[in-house]
C-alpha positions as CSV (number, residue, x, y, z in Angstrom):
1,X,-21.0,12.4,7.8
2,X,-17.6,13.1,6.3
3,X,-16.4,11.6,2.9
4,X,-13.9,8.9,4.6
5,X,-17.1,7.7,6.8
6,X,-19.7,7.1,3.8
7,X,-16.7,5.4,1.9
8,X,-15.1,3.4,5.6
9,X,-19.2,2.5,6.3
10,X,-19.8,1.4,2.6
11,X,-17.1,-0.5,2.5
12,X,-17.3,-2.7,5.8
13,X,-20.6,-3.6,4.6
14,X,-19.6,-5.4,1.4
15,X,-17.0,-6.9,3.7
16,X,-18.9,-8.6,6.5
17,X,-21.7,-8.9,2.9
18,X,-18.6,-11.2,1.4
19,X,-17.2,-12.1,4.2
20,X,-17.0,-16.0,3.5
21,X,-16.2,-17.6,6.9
22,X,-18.6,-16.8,10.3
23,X,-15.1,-16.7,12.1
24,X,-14.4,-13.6,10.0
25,X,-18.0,-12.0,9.7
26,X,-18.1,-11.9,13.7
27,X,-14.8,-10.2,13.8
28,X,-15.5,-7.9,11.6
29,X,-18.7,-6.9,13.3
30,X,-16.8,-5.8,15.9
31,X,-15.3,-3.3,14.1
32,X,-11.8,-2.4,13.4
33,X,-8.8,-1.3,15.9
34,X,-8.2,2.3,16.2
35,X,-5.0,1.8,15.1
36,X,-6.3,0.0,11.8
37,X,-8.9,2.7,11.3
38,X,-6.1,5.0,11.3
39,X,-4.0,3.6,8.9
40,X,-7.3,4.1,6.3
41,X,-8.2,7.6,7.1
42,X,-4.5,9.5,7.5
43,X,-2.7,7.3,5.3
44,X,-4.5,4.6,2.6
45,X,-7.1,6.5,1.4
46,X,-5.4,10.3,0.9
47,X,-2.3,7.9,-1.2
48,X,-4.3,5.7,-3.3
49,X,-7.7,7.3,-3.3
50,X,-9.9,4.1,-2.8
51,X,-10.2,1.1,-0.6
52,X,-10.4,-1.4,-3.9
53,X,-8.6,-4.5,-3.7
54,X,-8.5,-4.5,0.3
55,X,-10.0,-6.9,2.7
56,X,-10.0,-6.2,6.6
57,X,-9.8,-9.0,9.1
58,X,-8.7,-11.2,5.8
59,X,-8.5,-15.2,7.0
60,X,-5.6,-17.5,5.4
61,X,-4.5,-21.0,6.9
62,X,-1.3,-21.4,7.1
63,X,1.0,-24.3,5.7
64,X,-0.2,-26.0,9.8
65,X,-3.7,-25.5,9.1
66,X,-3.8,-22.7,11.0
67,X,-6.3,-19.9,11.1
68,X,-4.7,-16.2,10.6
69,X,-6.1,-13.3,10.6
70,X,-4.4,-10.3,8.3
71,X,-5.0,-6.8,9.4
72,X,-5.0,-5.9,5.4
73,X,-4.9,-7.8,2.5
74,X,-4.0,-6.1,-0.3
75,X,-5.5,-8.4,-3.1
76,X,-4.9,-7.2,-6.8
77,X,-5.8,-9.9,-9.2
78,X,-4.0,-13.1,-8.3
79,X,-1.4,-11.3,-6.3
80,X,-1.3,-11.3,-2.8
81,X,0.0,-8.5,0.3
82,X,-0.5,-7.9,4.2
83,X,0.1,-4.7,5.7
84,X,-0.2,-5.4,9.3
85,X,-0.3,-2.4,12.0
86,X,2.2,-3.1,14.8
87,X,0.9,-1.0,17.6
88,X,4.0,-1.0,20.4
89,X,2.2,-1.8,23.1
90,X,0.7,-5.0,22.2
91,X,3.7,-5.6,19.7
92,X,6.7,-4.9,21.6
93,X,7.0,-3.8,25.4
94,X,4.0,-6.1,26.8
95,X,4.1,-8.6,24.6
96,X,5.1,-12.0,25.7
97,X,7.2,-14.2,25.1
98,X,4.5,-16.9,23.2
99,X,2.9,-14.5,21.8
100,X,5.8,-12.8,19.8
101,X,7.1,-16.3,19.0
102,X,3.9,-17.1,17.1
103,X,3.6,-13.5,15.7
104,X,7.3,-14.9,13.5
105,X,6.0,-17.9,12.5
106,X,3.1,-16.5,11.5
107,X,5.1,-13.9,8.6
108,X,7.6,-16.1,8.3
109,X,4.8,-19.4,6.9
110,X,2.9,-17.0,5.3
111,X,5.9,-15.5,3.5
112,X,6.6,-19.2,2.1
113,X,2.7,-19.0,0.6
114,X,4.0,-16.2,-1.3
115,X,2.6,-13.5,0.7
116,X,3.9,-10.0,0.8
117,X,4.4,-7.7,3.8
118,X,4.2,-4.1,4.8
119,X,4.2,-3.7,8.8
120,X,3.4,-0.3,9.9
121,X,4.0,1.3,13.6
122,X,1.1,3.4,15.0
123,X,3.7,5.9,16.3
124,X,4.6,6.2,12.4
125,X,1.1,7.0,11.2
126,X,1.0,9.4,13.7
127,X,4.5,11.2,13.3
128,X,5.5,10.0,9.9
129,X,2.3,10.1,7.9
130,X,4.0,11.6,4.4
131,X,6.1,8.7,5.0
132,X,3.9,5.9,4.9
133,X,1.4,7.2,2.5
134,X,5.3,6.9,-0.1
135,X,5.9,3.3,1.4
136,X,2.0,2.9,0.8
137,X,2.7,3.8,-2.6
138,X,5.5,1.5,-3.3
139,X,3.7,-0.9,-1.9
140,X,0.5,-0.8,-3.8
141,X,3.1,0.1,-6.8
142,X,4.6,-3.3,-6.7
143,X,1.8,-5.0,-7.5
144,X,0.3,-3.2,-10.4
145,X,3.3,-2.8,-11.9
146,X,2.4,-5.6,-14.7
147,X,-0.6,-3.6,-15.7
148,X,0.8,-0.3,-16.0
149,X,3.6,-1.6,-17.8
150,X,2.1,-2.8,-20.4
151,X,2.4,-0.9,-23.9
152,X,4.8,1.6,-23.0
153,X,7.7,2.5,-24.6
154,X,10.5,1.0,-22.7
155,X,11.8,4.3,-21.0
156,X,8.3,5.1,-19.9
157,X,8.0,1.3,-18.4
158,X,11.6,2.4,-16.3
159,X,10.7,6.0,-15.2
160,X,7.3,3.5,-13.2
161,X,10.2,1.4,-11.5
162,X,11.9,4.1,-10.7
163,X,8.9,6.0,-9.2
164,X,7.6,3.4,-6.9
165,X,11.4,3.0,-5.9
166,X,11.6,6.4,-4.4
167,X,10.1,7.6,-1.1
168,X,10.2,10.7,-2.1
169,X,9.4,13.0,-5.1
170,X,11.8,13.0,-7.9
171,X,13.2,15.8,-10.2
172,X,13.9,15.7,-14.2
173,X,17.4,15.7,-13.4
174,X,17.7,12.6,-11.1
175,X,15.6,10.5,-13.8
176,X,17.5,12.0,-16.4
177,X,20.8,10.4,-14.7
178,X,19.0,7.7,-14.0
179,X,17.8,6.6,-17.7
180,X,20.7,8.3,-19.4
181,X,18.8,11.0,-21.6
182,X,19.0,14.1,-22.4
183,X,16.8,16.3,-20.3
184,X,14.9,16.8,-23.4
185,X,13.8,13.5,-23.9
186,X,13.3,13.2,-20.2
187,X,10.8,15.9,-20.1
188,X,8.8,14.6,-22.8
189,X,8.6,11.0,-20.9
190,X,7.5,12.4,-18.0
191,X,4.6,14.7,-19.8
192,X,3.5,11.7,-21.5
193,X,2.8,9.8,-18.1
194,X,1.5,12.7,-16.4
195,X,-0.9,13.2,-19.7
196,X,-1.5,9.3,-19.3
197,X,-2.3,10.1,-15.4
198,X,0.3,7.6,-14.2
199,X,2.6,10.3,-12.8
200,X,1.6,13.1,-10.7
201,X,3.3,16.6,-10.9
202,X,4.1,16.6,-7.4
203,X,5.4,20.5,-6.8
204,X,6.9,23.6,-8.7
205,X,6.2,24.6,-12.4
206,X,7.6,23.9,-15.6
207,X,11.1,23.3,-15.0
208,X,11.5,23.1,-11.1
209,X,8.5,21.0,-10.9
210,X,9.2,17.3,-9.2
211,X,7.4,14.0,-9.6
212,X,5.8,11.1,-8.0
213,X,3.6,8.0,-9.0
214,X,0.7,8.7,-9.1
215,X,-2.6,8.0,-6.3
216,X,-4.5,5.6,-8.5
């Protein structure tokens, strides 16, 4: 059995264990989408490490008192996000009319509940997967940001921001502009996140090396 099945197993039994509702506890049974599986294996788990905070099959009402069903929530605390894997055949080209009309209400009343939302395509796990493991990372980023935050110097607290901002690594120099420090002082910030595991040193050594947040 591979690592991502003992943690993918483990984890879908402490969610149909919790699962609160018998409307969400048979669904779950059934076992998630290919597409959904997916989204785990190539993409959540290598960017952030874990599946903590992150409920399958996840049920809300909406504000008609309407049952939804999230492919993700993303559930840190008392925030609240919803990555949802758009797969284009049952998304876009065969979908009809109803169906996609009810799809936008459904963001659009659950947006107003103060949800956030991160759709991903199933081509773009399997042609973009760098990608969406960055605009995983953003996303996750957002809502920890409060935590990480906290205590640090104010330039430290920025150079987080900016991280989760950029879809990409980052180099010295381009944070450097960014803050408006020397590159001296910019080097030391960024060794004392990487020391306090909050950045990772993404590539290169010493000087040339670039930056991103880190997996969590």
């Amino acid at each position: 059995m591979t690592q991502f099945n003992e943690i993918y197993a483990k984890w879908m039994e402490k969610q149909i264990a919790e699962a609160e509702s018998p409307r969400r506890r048979e669904r779950l049974k059934l076992g998630l989408s290919h597409s959904s599986s997916a989204l785990l294996q190539q993409i959540w788990l290598p960017a952030i490490g874990n599946l903590e905070h992150l409920h399958a099959e996840y049920e809300v009402r909406d504000l008609n008192n309407n049952y939804r069903y999230l492919d993700f929530a993303f559930i840190p605390g008392h925030s609240k996000g919803c990555i949802e894997v758009q797969d284009f055949r049952s998304h876009a080209r065969d979908i009809e009319a109803g169906r996609f009309k009810d799809l936008c209400m459904k963001q659009a009343l659950l947006t107003l509940e103060g949800w956030s939302f991160l759709p991903i395509a199933y081509l773009s796990i399997k042609e973009d997967p760098s990608l969406c493991k960055q605009l995983v990372l953003s996303f996750v980023g957002k809502f920890l940001a409060g935590s990480q935050t906290e205590g640090l110097h104010w330039a430290e607290a920025e150079t987080l921001r900016y991280a989760r901002r950029q879809l990409r690594p980052f180099t010295p120099t381009e944070l450097a502009l960014h803050l408006k420090l020397s590159d001296n002082r910019t080097r030391a910030i960024l060794r004392n996140l990487l020391d306090k595991k909050l950045l990772d040193a993404h590539s290169g050594k010493q000087r040339y090396r670039t930056y991103r947040l880190a997996n969590g």
